[in-house]
C-alpha positions in Angstrom: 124.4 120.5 147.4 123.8 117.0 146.0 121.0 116.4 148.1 119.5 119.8 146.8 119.7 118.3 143.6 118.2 115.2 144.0 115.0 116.9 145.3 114.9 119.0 142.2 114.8 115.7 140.0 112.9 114.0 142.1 110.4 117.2 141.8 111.0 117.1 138.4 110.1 113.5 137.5 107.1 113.5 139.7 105.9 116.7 137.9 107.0 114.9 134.6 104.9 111.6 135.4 101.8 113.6 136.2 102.2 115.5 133.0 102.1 111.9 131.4 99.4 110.3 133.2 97.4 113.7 132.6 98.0 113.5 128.8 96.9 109.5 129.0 94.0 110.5 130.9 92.6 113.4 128.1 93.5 110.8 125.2 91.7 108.1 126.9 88.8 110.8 127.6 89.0 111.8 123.7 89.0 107.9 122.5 85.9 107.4 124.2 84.0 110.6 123.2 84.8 110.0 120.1 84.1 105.6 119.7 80.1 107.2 121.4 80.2 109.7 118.3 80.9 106.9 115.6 78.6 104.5 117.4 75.6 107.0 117.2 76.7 107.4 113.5 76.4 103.9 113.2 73.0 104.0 114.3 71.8 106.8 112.3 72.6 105.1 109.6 71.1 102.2 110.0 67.8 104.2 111.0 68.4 106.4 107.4 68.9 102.9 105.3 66.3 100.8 106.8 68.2 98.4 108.9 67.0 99.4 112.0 63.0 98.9 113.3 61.8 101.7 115.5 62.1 99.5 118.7 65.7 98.4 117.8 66.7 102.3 117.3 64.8 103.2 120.6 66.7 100.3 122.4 70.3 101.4 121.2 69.5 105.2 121.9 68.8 104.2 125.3 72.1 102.0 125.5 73.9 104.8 124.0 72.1 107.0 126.5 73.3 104.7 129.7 77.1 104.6 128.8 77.3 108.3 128.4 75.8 108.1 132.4 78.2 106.0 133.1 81.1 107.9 131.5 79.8 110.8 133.1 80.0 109.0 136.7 83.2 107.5 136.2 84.3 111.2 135.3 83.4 112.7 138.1 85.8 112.4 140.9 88.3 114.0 138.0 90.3 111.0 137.2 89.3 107.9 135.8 91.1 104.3 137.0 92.5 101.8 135.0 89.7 99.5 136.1 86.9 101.9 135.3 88.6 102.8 131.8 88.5 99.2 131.4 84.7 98.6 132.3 84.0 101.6 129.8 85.8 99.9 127.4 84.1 97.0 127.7 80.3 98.4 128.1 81.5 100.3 124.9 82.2 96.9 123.1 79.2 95.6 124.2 77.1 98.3 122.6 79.6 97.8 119.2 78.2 94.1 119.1 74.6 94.9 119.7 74.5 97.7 117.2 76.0 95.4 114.8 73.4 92.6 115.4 70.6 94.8 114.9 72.0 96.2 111.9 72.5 92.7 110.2 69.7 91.1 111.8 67.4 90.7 108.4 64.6 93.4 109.9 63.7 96.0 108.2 61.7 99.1 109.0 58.3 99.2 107.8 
């Protein structure tokens, strides 16, 4: 009987930690959708005040372009690793800096 009951836990828990790691996975998903949206915002505004020339805007649409790709790749097999979260996290930082840049960089559309 005991060990019948330490299957069932040990079902349970598994079950349990896939639950968790499932949840991690669609926040994780949802964090990065939505850092994309706000950087695209970023750039819209920029375009609407001025701060952006056309080739700077056409340069961080493509970047923007790029890293939904690679989202879309790492995606693909269903789950997404730790180190591939990471390297999104990182190509998303990258663009943060460049938008930034561009934005404060003095040029102004003509």
């Amino acid at each position: 009987m005991t060990v019948v009951r330490s299957l069932i836990s040990i079902a349970l828990l598994s079950l349990a930690a896939g639950t968790v790691h499932a949840g991690w996975a669609d926040s994780q998903e949802q964090r990065v959708d939505q850092r994309q949206e706000r950087q695209t915002g970023r750039i819209e505004s920029g375009i609407e005040s001025g701060q952006l020339t056309r080739r700077e805007q056409l340069r961080l649409e493509h970047q923007q372009a790029r890293t939904a790709r690679l989202e879309q790749r790492l995606e693909a097999d269903g789950r997404v690793t730790g180190k591939e979260a990471l390297r999104m996290e990182k190509r998303q930082d990258r663009n943060s800096r460049t938008i930034k840049r561009a934005r404060n960089d003095g040029q102004a559309r003509p």
